[in-house]
C-alpha positions in Angstrom: 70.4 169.3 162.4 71.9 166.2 164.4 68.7 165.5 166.0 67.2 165.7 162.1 69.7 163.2 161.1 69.6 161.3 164.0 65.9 160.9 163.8 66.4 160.2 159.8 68.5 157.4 161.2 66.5 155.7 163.2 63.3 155.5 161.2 66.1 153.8 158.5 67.0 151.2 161.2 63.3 150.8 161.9 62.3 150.7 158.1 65.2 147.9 157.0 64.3 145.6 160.4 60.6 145.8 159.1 61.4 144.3 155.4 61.0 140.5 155.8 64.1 138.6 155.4 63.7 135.8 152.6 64.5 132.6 153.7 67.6 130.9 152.2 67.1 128.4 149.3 68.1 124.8 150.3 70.5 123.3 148.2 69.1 120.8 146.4 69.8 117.3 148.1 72.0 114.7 145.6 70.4 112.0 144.1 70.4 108.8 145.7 70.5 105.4 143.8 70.8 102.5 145.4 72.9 99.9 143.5 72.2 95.9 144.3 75.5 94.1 143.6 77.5 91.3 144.1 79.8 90.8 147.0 82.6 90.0 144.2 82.1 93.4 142.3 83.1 95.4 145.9 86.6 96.5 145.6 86.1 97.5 142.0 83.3 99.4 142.4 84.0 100.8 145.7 86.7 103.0 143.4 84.3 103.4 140.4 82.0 105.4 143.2 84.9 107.7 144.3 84.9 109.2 140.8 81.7 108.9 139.9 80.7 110.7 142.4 83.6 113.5 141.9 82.4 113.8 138.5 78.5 113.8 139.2 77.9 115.8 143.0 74.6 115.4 142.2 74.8 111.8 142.5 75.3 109.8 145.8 75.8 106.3 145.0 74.7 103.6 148.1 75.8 99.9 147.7 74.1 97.1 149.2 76.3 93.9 148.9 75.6 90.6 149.0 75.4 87.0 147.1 73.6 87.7 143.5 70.8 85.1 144.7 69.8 86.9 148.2 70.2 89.8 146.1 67.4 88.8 143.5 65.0 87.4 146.3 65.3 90.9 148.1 64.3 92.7 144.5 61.6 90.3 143.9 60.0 91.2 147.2 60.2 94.8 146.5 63.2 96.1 148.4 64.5 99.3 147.4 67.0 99.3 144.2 67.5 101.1 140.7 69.8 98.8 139.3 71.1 95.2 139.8 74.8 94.2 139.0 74.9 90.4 138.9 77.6 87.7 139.1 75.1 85.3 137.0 73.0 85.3 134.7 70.5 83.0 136.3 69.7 85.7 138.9 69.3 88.5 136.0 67.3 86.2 134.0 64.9 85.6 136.5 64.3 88.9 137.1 63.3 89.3 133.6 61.3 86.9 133.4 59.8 88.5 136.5 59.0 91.3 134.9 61.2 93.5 137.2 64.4 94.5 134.8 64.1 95.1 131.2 67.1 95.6 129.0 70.4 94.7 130.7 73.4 93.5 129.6 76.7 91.0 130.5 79.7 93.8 131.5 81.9 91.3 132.1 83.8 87.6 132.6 85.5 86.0 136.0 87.4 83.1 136.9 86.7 80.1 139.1 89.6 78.9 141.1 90.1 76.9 144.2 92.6 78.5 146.7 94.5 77.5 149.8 96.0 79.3 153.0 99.2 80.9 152.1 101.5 79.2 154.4 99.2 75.9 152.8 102.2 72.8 151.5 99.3 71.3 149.9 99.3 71.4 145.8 96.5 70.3 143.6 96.3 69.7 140.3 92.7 68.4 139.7 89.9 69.0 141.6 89.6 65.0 142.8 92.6 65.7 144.9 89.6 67.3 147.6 88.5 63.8 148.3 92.6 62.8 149.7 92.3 62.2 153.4 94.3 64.8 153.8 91.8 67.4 153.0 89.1 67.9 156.0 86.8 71.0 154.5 86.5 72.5 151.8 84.8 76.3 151.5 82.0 76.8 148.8 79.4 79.0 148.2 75.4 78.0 148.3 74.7 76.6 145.4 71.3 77.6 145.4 71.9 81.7 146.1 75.9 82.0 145.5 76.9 81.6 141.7 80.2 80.8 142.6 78.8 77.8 144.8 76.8 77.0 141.4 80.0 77.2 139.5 82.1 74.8 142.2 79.1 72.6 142.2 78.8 71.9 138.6 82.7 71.7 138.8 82.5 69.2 141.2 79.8 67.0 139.7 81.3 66.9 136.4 84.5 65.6 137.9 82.5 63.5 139.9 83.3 64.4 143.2 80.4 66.1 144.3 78.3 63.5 146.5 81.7 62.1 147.2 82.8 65.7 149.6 79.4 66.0 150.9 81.0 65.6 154.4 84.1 68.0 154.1 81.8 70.9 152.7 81.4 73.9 154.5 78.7 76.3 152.9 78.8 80.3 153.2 76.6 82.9 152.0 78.7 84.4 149.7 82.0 84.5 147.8 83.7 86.5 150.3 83.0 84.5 153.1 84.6 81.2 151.4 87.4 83.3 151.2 87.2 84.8 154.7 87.2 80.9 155.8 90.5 80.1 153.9 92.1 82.8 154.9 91.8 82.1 158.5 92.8 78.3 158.2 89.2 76.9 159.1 89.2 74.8 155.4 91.8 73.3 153.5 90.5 75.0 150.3 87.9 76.9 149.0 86.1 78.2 145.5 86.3 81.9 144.6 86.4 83.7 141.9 90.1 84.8 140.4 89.3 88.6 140.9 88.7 87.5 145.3 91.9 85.7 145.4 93.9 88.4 144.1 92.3 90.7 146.5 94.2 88.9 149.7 97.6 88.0 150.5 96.3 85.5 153.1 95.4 83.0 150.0 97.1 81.3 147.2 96.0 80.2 144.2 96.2 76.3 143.7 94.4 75.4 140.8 92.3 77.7 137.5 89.1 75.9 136.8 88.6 75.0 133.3 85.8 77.1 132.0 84.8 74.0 130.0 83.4 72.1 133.6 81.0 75.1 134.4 78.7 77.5 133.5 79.7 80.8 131.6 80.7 83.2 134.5 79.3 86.2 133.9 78.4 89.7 135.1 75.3 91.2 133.5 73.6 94.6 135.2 70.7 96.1 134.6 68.1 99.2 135.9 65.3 98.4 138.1 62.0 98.9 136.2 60.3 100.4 139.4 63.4 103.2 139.7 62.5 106.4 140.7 65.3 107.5 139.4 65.7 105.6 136.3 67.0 108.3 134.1 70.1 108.8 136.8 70.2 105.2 137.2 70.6 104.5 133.3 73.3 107.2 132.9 75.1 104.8 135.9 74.2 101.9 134.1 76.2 103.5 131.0 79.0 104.6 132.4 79.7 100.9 133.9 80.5 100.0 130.2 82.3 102.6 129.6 86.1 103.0 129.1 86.9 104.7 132.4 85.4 102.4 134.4 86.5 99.1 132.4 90.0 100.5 133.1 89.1 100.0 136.8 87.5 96.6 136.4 90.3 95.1 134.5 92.6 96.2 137.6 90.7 94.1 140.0 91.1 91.3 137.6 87.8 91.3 135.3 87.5 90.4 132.2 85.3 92.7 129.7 82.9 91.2 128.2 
């Protein structure tokens, strides 16, 4: 009898390591959708990410940062994106004219100011104070791919200034590098947006723009037409004007539009 049931027992053995094991299912791998966005929009979205990503696993959101200009001239020569988050509108627009975005829309407002170190003694109260001998350089974006260069530029030429600090400018490639150069004490003073200053303790705020001297400053996002995840993307795209994460952008010191 034991050499019945031993016998039994090894045909069993021999029986299950014949059946072909089935190979595990892979989970499925989260989406990935890649978000163009201004330098500006960093801190606030860096915390809008945390939880949308909580909230949707099936979602990993990658940012690429950078001025809204170098942005669009990366989009328009087909660099991977599925949705563009602008700090002007001239960058959206011409990306709709280019046939690359459809609908989008302006999430929200910002403010131009022009700040100094922190341990700065210097106090302005009109932008024509930049051309006192006093001040050697002053931090601004370029004009051309920055908005808020655009912004300190029409600023400056409408207080007719502009031609007059050619020689004390000192142009960077995006907001956040005007304000890394103020914050280290290599310019006197530099234009940022309101939401940037507030982000450092290095800085001060010497002087709010008025609104009146430059171009609206705002934020408009939209989905990439060439997506390959457009139906993810425009859920993202929804949930940027949505309560939750207007809560977070008002924190950093936006405006909703």
């Amino acid at each position: 009898m034991k050499k019945l049931l031993s016998l039994l027992s090894l045909v069993l053995t021999v029986a299950l390591l014949a059946v072909p094991v089935q190979p595990a299912i892979a989970a499925k791998a989260p989406t990935e959708l890649l978000i163009s966005a201004a330098i500006s929009l960093k801190d606030s979205l860096d915390e809008i990410e945390k939880t949308y990503e909580k909230e949707h696993p099936d979602i990993n959101l990658t940012f690429n940062y950078g001025s809204s200009g170098a942005l669009q001239k990366q989009i328009e020569q087909g660099a991977p994106a599925d949705l563009f988050f602008s700090a002007g509108k001239k960058q959206m627009d011409a990306l709709v004219r280019a046939g690359l975005i459809g609908s989008n829309k302006t999430i929200l407002t910002n403010e131009l100011v022009l700040v100094i170190p922190s341990d700065s003694n210097k106090t302005f109260t009109t932008v024509k104070q930049l051309t006192d001998k006093a001040v050697k350089k002053v931090a601004v974006g370029q004009p051309e791919t920055v908005p808020a260069g655009q912004y300190a530029k029409e600023t400056l030429t409408a207080r007719k200034v502009w031609d007059t600090l050619q020689d004390k400018l000192v142009y960077a490639k995006d907001v956040r590098q005007v304000l890394t150069y103020v914050e280290t004490g290599n310019v006197d003073a530099g234009f940022v947006y309101k939401t940037d200053a507030l982000t450092s303790k290095k800085v001060k705020i010497a002087l709010n723009i008025l609104s009146s001297v430059h171009s609206p400053i705002v934020y408009p996002a939209g989905v990439i037409k060439e997506s390959k995840h457009a139906e993810e993307a425009s859920a993202f795209y929804t949930y940027l004007q949505s309560k939750d994460a207007g809560t977070v952008f008002k924190k950093y010191g936006f405006k909703l539009n």
